[in-house]
C-alpha positions as CSV (number, residue, x, y, z in Angstrom):
1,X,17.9,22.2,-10.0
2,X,21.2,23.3,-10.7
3,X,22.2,21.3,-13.8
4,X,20.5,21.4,-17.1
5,X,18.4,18.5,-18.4
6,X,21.5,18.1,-21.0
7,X,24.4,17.2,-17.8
8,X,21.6,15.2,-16.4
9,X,21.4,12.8,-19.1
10,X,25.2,12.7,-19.8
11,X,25.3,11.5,-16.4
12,X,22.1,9.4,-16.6
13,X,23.0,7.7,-19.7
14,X,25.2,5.3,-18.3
15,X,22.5,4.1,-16.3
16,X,20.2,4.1,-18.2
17,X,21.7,2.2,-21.0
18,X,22.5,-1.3,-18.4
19,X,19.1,-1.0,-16.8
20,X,17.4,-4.4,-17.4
21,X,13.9,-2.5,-17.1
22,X,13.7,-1.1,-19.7
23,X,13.6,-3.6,-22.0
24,X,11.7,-3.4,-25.9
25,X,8.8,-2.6,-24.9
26,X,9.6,0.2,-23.1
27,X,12.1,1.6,-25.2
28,X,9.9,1.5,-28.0
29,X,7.2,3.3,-25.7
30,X,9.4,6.3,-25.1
31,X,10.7,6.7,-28.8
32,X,7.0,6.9,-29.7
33,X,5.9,9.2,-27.1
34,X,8.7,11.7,-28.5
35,X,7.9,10.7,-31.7
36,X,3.7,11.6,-31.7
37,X,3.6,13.6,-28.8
38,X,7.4,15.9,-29.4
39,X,7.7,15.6,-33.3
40,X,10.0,18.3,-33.3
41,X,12.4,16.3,-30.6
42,X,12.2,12.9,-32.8
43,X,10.9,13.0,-36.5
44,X,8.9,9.4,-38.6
45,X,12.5,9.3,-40.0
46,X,14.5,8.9,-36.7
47,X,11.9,7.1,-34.8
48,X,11.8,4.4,-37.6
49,X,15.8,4.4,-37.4
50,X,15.3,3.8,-33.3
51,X,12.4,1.1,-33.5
52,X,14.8,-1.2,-35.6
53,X,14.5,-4.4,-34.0
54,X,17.4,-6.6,-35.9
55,X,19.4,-3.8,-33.6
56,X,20.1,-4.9,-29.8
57,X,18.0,-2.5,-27.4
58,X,20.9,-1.3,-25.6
59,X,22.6,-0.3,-28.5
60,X,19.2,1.3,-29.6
61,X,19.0,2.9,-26.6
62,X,22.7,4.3,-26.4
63,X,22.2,5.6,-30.0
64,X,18.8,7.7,-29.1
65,X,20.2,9.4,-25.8
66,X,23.3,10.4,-28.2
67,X,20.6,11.8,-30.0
68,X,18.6,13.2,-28.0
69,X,21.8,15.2,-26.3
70,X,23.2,16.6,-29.5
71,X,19.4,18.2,-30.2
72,X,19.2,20.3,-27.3
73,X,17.9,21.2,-24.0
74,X,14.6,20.9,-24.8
75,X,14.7,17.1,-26.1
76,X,16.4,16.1,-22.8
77,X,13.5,17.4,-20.8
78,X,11.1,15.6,-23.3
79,X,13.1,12.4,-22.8
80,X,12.5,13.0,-19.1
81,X,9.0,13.7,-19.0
82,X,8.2,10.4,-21.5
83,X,10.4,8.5,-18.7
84,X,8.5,9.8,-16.0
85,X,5.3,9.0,-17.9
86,X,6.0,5.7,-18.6
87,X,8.4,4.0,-16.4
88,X,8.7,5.9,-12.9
89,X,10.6,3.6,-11.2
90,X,13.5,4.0,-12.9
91,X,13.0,7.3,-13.3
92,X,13.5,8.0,-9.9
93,X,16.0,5.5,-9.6
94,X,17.9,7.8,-11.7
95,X,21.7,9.0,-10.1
96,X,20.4,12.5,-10.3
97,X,17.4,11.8,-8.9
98,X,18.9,10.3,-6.1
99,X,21.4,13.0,-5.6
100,X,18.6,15.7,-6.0
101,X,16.4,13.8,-3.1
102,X,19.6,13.4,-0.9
103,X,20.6,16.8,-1.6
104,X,17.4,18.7,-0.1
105,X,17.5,17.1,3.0
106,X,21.4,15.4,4.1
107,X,20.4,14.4,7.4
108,X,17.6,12.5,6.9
109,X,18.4,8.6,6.8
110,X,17.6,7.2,3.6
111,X,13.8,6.2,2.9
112,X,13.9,2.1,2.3
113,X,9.9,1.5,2.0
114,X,9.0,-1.8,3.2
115,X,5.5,-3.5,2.4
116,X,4.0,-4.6,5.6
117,X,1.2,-7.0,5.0
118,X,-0.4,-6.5,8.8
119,X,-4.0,-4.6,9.0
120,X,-2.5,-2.2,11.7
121,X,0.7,-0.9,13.2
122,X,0.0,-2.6,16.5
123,X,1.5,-5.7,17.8
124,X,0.5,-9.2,19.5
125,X,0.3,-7.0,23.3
126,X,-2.5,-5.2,21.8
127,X,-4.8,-8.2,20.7
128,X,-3.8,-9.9,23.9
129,X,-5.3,-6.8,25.8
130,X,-8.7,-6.1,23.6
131,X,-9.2,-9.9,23.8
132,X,-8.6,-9.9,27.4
133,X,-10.8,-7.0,27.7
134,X,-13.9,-8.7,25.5
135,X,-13.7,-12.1,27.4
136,X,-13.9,-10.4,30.9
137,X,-17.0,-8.2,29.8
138,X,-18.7,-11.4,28.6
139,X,-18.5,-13.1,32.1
140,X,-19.5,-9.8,33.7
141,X,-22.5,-10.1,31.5
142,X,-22.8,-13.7,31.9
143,X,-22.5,-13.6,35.7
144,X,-24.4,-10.4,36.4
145,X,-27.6,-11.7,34.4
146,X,-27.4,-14.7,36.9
147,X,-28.3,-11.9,39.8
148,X,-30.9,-10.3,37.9
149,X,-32.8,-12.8,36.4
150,X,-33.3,-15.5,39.4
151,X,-36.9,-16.3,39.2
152,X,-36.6,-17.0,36.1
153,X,-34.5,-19.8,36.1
154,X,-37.2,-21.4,38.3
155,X,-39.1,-21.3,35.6
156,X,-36.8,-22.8,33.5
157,X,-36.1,-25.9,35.7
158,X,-39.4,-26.3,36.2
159,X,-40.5,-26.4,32.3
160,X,-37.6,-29.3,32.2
161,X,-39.5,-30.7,35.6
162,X,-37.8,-31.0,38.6
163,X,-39.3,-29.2,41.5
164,X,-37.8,-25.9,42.6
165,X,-38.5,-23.7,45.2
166,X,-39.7,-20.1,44.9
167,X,-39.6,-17.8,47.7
168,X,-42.2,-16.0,46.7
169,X,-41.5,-13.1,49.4
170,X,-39.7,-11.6,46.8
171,X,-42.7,-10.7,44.7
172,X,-45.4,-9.9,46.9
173,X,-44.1,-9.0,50.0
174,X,-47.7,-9.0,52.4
175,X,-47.5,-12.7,51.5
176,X,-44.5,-15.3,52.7
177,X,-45.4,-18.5,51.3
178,X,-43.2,-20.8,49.6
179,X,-44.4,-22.2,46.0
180,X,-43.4,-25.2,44.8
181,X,-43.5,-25.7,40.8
182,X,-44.1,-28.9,39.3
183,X,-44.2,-29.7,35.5
């Protein structure tokens, strides 16, 4: 990092202070986490002055990064750390941010991340195949279990009871005589 947290927050500041995130709230979040957790970067006295709420947040804002530059190196990293702590993405939306992620790698294309809301990277072709796939080992199954299991379907017909014909060669084979099966 080539330029002090001080030239970072000159540049920042501008930023920072028309940034509709960080509204209230969040302001008064980072003025007390320099406040309790830094009290030598913000003392009760100055964090009181910076809570003021009959003043507009922006012009809060504007007044504690003055501040917080004319203190020192060490309160602009404080700053950036209670930033980073409580609202990251501005943080790195930040113009040094960005130039200090476009600056370790030029070529690379910009990073946009996109929310996909599919279970898996694949497309329609895919489903199309393993359903293809499924339905034809079902009528394997469904047709090869027709070869297999002949005799029993004489069973079957004849339990709803219409005659059928069993060769009954097929199970004892000293014996050719053809059964018929009433129910």
């Amino acid at each position: 990092m080539g330029d002090s947290f001080h030239e970072q927050l000159l540049e920042d500041s501008v930023f920072l202070r028309t940034d509709p995130r960080l509204d209230t709230d969040l302001v008064d979040k980072l003025i007390l986490q320099l406040n309790r957790i830094y009290p030598q970067v913000l003392t009760d006295k100055e964090a009181t002055r910076f809570r003021n709420l009959d003043v507009p947040t922006g012009f809060r804002l504007g007044e504690l990064l003055t501040h917080l530059q004319g203190k020192g190196e060490e309160a602009c990293r404080e700053f950036y750390r209670a930033l980073h702590l409580h609202v990251e993405e501005v943080y790195y939306s930040l113009p040094t941010r960005l130039r200090l992620r476009d600056s370790l790698d030029p070529l690379a294309p910009p990073y946009v991340h996109q929310q996909k809301h599919d279970l898996n990277e694949r497309g329609p072709l895919f489903f199309l195949g393993c359903f293809s796939v499924a339905v034809g080992m079902a009528l394997l199954y469904y047709y090869s279990e027709d070869k297999l299991t002949s005799g029993s379907r004489a069973l079957g017909t004849a339990a709803l009871g219409k005659p059928h014909c069993v060769d009954m060669g097929s199970f004892a084979p000293s014996k050719r005589k053809n059964i018929f099966l009433l129910a």
